[in-house]
N, C-alpha and C positions, 0 to 999 in steps of 0.2 A: 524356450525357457519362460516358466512363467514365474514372476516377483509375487510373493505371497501378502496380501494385505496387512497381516498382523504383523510383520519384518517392518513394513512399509510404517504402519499406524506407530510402530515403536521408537521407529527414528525418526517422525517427526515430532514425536513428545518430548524426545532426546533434544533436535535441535533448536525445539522452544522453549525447554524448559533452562537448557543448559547444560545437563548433568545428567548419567545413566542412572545415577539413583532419584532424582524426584522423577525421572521417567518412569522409570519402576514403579514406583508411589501411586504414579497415575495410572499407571495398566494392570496394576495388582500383580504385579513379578520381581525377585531380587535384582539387587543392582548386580549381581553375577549372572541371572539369568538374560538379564539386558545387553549385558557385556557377548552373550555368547550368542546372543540373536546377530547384534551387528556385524562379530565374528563370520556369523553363515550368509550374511546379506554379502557381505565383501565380499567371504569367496564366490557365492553363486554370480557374482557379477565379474569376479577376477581382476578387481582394486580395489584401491585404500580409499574408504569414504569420511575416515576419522583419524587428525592428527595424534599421534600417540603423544601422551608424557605433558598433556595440560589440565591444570585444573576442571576448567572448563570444556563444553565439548565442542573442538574447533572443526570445521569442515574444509577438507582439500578439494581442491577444485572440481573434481568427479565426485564428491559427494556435495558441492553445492548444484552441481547440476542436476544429480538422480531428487534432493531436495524437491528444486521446482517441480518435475514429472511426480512423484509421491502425493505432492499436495494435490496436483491433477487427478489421479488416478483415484485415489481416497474420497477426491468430491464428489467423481464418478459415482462412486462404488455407495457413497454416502446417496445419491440423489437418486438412485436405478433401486435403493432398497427402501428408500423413505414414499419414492413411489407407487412399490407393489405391495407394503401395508402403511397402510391410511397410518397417519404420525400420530403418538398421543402426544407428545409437543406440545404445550399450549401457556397462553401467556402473553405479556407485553413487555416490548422492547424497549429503549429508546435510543435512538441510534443517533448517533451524531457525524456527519461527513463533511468533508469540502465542496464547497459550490461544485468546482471544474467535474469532482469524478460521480456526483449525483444527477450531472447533466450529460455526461459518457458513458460511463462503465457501469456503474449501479444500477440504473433502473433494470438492468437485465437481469444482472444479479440477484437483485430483492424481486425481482417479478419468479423468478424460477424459484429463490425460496418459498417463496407464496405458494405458489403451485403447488411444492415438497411438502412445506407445512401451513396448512387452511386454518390450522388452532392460534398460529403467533399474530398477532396484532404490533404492527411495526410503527410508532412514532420518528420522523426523520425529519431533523433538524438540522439546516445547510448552516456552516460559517466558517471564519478561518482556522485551521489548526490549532495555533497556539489560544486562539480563545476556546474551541472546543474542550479542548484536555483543564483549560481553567476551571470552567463549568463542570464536567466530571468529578472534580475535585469536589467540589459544592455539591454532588450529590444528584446532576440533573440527567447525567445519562447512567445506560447502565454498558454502552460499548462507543467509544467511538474510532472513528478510521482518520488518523493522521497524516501528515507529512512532515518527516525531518531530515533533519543533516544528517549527514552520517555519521555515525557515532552519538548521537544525541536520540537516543532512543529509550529512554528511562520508563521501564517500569511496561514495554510495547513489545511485542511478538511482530519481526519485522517479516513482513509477508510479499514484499516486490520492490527492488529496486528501478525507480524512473529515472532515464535521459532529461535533461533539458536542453528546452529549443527555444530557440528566438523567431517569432513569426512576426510579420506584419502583412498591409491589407494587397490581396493580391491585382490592384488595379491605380496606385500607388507610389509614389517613390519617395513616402517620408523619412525612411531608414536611411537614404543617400543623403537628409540635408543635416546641417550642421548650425547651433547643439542638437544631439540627438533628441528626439520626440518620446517622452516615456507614458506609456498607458500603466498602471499601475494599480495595487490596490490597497488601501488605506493601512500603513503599522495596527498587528506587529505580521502582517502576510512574508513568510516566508520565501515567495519569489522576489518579491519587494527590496528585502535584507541582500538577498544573493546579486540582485541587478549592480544596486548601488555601488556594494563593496567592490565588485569588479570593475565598475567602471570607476574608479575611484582609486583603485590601486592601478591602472594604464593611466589616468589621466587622462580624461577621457571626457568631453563637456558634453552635457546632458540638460534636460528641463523636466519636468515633469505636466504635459499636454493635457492627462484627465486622470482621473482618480475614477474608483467604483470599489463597490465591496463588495458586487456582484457577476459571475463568471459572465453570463448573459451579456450583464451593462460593459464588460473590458471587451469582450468579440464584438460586438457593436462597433466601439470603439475603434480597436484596430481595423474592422473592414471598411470602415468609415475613409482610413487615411489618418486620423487624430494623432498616431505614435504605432511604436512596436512596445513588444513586450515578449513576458517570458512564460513558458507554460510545460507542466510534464508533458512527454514524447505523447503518449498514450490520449492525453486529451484532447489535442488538436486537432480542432474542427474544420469541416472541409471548408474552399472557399478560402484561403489565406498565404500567406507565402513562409515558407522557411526561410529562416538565414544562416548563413554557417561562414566560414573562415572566406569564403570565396567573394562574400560581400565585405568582408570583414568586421565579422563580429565572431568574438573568443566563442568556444567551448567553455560550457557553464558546469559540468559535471555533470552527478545525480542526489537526488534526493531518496530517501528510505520513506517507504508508507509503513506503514504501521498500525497493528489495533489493540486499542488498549481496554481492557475489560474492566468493570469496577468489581475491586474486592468485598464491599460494604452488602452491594446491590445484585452478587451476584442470583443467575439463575439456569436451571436448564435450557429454556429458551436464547437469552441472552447466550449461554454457550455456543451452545447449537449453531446461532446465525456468528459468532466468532470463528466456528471451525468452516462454514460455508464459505465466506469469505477470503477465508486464508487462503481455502481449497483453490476459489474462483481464480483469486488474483494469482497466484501460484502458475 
């Protein structure tokens, strides 16, 4: 069996947009014709990828999963065709990320866009989330990549849920003494709010060992001995220890990434590296 791209391209306009009619909107097809692609996506696969009877368009667990492989598949299919004609693509970015994942996951990412398209010129700007999306507001980016809570996604096409882990330095044993050692990064960092609140709802005594506002300056830190801390699954860098229930430290949840494009500033380009990125993270 082969899953047809345009099925694919359609449901995920569906599950960004929300709704089978701005999906429509976007692909130049009625919200009845959209209804009846997803129709055929379901049977060719033989389950329900879409809750019936909601507003909005909700996804059943088999279609959050054919989701992620689509946004794969699409970024394939987008990078294997941007590579056998030269892009006319062209233009300037500005991108705004999180320290952790422009020291992990991005440089690969933005290097293979590079590659795809030689016309974009990419400006990348590390800082924390919640000041990124500030800034956006002001006008200074035209995409940035977030991290939020779940359910606090306003106004963001959520492209990958992250685990959090609790790591410290793997030669160490500041995580065993009491108060706990906290490496951290300076309000309003979102792993920061999440630490606190948890230990704080156990009761649970704590200090705060070093501060940084840089991912760099916090792994230092922790392999140093200074504290533990907390970090998406995805980020953590070799050289360090996990902790989990066995040493005793809680399960932290996850957090939602997210990218948020600016409406003011948009452009082809700036699309372009939105739909890449979904693809990658996806």
């Amino acid at each position: 069996m082969n899953l047809p791209t345009e099925l694919l391209r359609t449901f995920i306009k569906a599950v960004d947009l929300g709704s089978f009619t701005r999906a429509g909107d976007a692909v130049g097809r009625t919200q009845s014709a959209v209804s009846l692609q997803m129709r055929r996506l379901e049977e060719m696969l033989d389950t329900q990828l879409v809750e019936r009877g909601t507003h909005r368009v909700k996804l059943t667990e088999e279609g959050t999963t054919l989701a992620g492989y689509a946004r794969r598949i699409l970024a394939l299919n987008d990078e294997a065709v941007a590579s056998l004609h030269r892009p006319r693509v062209a233009g300037s970015v500005r991108l705004g990320a999180p320290h952790e994942y422009m020291a992990s996951l991005l440089p690969t990412i933005l290097g293979k866009f590079a590659q795809s398209h030689p016309g974009v010129t990419l400006e990348v700007t590390c800082d924390l989330s919640k000041n990124l999306l500030e800034r956006q507001q002001k006008g200074e980016f035209d995409l940035v990549i977030a991290l939020h809570d779940q359910g606090h996604a306003s106004g963001g096409v959520q492209v990958h849920t992250e685990p959090l882990v609790w790591i410290s330095s793997a030669d160490h044993l500041r995580h065993e003494q009491q108060p706990l050692s906290l490496v951290l990064a300076p309000p309003p960092c979102i792993y920061r709010n999440r630490i606190l609140q948890t230990l704080g709802r156990l009761n649970r005594s704590w200090r705060i060992a070093y501060t940084s506002s840089s991912y760099s300056g916090i792994i230092a830190a922790v392999r140093a001995g200074l504290g533990v801390t907390l970090l998406a699954e995805s980020t953590v860098p070799a050289g360090v220890r996990t902790l989990g229930a066995r040493e005793g430290f809680p399960e932290m949840g996850v957090l939602d990434v997210c990218v948020h494009g600016s409406r003011e500033n948009a452009s082809e380009a700036a699309d372009c590296l939105a739909e890449y990125v979904a693809g990658s993270f996806g």
